[in-house]
C-alpha positions in Angstrom: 16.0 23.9 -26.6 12.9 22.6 -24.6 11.1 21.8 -27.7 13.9 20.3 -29.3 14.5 17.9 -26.8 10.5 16.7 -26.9 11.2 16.3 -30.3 14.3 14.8 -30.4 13.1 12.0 -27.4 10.0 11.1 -29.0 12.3 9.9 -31.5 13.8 7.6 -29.4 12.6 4.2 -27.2 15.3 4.7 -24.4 13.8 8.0 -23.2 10.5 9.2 -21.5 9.9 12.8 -20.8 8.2 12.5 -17.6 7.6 16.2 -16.7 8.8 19.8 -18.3 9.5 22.6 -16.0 9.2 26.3 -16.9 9.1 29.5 -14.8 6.8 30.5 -12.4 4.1 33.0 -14.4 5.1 31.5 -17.8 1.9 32.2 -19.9 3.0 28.5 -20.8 2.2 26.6 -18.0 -0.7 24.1 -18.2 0.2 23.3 -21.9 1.2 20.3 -23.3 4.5 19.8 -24.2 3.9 18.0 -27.1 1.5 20.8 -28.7 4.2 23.2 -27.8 7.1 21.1 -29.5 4.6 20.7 -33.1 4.8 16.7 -32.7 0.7 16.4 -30.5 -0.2 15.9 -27.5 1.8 13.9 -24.9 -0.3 14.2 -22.0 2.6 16.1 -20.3 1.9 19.2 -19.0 4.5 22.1 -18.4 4.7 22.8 -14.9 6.7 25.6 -12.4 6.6 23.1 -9.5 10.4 21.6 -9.9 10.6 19.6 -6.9 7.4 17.7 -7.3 8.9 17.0 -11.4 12.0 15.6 -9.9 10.3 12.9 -8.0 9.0 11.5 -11.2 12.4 11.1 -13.1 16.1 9.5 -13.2 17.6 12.2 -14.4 17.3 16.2 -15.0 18.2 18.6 -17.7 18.4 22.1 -17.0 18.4 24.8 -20.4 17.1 27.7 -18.6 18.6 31.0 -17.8 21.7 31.4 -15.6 19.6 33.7 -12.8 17.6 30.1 -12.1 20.5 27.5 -12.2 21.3 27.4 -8.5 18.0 27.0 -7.3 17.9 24.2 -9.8 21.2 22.7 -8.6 20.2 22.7 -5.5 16.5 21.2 -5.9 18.4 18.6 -7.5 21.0 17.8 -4.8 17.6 17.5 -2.4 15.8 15.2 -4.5 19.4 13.4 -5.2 18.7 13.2 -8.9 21.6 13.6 -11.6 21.8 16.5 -13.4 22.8 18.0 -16.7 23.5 22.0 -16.6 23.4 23.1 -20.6 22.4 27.0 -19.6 25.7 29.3 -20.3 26.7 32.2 -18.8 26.7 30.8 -15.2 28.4 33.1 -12.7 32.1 32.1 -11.7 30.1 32.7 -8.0 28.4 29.2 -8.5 31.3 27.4 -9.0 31.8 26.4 -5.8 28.3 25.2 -5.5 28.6 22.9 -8.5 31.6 21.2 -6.3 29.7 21.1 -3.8 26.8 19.5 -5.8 29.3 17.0 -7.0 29.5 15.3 -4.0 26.2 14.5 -3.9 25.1 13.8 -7.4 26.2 13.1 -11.1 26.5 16.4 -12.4 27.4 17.3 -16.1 28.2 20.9 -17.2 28.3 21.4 -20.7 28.3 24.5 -22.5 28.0 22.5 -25.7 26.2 18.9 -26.3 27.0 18.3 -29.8 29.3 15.4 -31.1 31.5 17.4 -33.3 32.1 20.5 -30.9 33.3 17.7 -28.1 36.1 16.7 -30.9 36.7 20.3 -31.5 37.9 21.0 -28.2 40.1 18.1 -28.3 41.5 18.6 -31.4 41.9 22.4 -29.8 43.8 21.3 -27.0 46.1 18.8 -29.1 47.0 21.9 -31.5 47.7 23.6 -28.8 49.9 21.8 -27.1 52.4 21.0 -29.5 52.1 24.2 -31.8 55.0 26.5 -30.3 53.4 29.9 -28.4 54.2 32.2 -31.3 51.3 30.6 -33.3 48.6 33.6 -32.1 45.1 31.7 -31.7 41.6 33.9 -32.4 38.4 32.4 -31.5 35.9 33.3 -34.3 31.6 32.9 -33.6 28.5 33.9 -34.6 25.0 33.0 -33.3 21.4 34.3 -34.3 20.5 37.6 -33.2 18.5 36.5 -29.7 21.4 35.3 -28.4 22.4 36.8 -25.1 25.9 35.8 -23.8 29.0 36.9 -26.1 31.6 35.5 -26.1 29.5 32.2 -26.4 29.7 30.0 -23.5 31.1 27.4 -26.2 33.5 29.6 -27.1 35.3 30.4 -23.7 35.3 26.7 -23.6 37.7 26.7 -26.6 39.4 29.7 -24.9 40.0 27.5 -21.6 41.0 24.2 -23.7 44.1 26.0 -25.8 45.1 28.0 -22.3 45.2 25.3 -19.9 46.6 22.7 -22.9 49.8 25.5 -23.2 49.8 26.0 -19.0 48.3 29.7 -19.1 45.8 30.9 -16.8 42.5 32.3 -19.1 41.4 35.4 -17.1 45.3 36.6 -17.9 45.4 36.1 -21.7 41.9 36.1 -22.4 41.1 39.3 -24.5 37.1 39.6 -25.3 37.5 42.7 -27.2 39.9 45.1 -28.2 38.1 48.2 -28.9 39.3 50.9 -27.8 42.8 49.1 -27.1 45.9 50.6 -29.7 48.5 48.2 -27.9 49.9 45.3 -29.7 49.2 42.2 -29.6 50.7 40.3 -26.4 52.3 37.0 -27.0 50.2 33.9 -25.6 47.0 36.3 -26.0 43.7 34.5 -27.1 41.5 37.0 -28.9 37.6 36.7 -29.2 35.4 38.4 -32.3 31.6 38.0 -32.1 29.2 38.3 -34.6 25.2 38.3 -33.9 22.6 38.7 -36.5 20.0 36.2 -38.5 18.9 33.1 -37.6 22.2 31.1 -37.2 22.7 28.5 -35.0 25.9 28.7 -34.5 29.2 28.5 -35.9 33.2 28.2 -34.4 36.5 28.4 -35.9 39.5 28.5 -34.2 42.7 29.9 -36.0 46.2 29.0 -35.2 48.1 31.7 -37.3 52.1 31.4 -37.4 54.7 32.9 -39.2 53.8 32.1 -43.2 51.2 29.8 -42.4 47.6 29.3 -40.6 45.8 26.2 -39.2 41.9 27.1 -38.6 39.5 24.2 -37.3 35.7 24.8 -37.6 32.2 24.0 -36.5 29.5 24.7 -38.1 25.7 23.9 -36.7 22.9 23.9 -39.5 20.1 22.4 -36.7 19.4 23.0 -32.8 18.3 19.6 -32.7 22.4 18.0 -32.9 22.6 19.4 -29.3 18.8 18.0 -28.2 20.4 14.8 -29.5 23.7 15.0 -27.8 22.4 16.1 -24.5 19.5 13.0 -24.4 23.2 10.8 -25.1 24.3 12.5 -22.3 21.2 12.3 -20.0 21.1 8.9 -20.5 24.7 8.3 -20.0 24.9 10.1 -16.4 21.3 8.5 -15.3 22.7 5.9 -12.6 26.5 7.4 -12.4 27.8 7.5 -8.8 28.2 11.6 -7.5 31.0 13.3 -9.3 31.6 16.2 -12.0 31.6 14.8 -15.5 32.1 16.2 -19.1 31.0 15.5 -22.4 34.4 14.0 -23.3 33.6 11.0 -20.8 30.6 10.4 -23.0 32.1 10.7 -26.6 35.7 9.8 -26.3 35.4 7.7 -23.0 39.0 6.4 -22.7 40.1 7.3 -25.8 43.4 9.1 -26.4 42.6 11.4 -28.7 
């Protein structure tokens, strides 16, 4: 994702990569960011200092690795810069701190930055809130075979949008796997199946199935560089925001109704 979004901004004239930030004892370090994305040198070196990167930009992207994302949220907060969390994974332990961060900053947590996946979700939570409880939903992905976090982060996303649009609590009707399981299915349940292999970028489908009929709703992503282009939308869009917790939606739909 680092590369695509140096790709993706020197596409643009509204954005300016002013440092790149990678972990301390990458074998990476010192190299251009440019040369590393395929597109030249930019004269931008990547760097581990964070805190010295922040004082050279408006706003802050983090696609790292869940085990750095406090550290980063909290560099951040110091340095009062907005920030955009794309990792997945994150513990429900940091939670708190990302409220607490919201006080101080603009801060935008999105487990997905594409256009369409943002109108899946609310097309997600309009089916299900006026589909009646007896349509069983199954959340369907599959990802390229480096992928680390199953069920996707974009997936429990989905997950969250149908419970909380039909006023169920996830962690009670979530069910990430049923191996090993020869109970029936509850009603309300939202089931999970994962599939990993390839070079896939990802793909989502989320099936309503009633009695003698189905309603399945699908995204399918063919290039990593729809979410280096959605997030730089979103960069730019929380650069400058007063302190608060913000979502993709607020970008996309804004006051829409959908």
């Amino acid at each position: 994702m680092g590369q695509a979004l140096v790709r993706a901004a020197r596409e643009r004239s509204d954005v300016r990569i002013s440092a790149a930030v990678a972990a301390e004892g990458s074998p990476l370090l010192g190299r251009d960011i440019g040369e590393l994305a395929g597109i030249g040198a930019l004269g931008v070196p990547l760097v581990a200092d964070l805190s010295g990167a922040l004082t050279e930009c408006d706003v802050a992207l983090d696609f790292s690795h869940p085990a750095a994302t406090a550290a980063n949220l909290a560099a951040c907060c110091a340095s009062g810069k907005p920030l955009l969390i794309g990792t997945t994974a994150l513990s429900a332990s940091l939670r708190h701190e990302l409220e607490r961060a919201a006080k101080h900053i603009a801060l935008l947590v999105a487990p997905n930055t594409s256009l369409g996946v943002t109108l899946l979700l609310e097309l997600v939570r309009q089916c299900a809130a006026v589909l009646p409880l007896d349509f069983d939903v199954e959340i369907l992905e599959s990802h390229h075979r480096q992928k680390r976090d199953s069920p996707s982060g974009t997936a429990l996303a989905l997950g969250h949008a149908v419970a909380d649009a039909r006023g169920l609590e996830f962690e009670h009707v979530g069910v990430r796997s049923r191996a090993g399981s020869d109970a029936p299915r509850r009603e309300g349940e939202i089931g999970f199946a994962v599939l990993r292999g390839g070079d896939a970028v990802g793909e989502h489908t989320v099936i309503f199935a009633g009695s003698g009929e189905q309603l399945a709703l699908t995204h399918r992503a063919t290039d990593r560089a729809i979410f280096a282009r959605g997030a730089l939308d979103a960069a730019t869009w929380l650069a400058g925001r007063p302190p608060g917790r913000y979502v993709m939606r607020d970008i996309v739909l804004g006051n829409s109704s959908l």
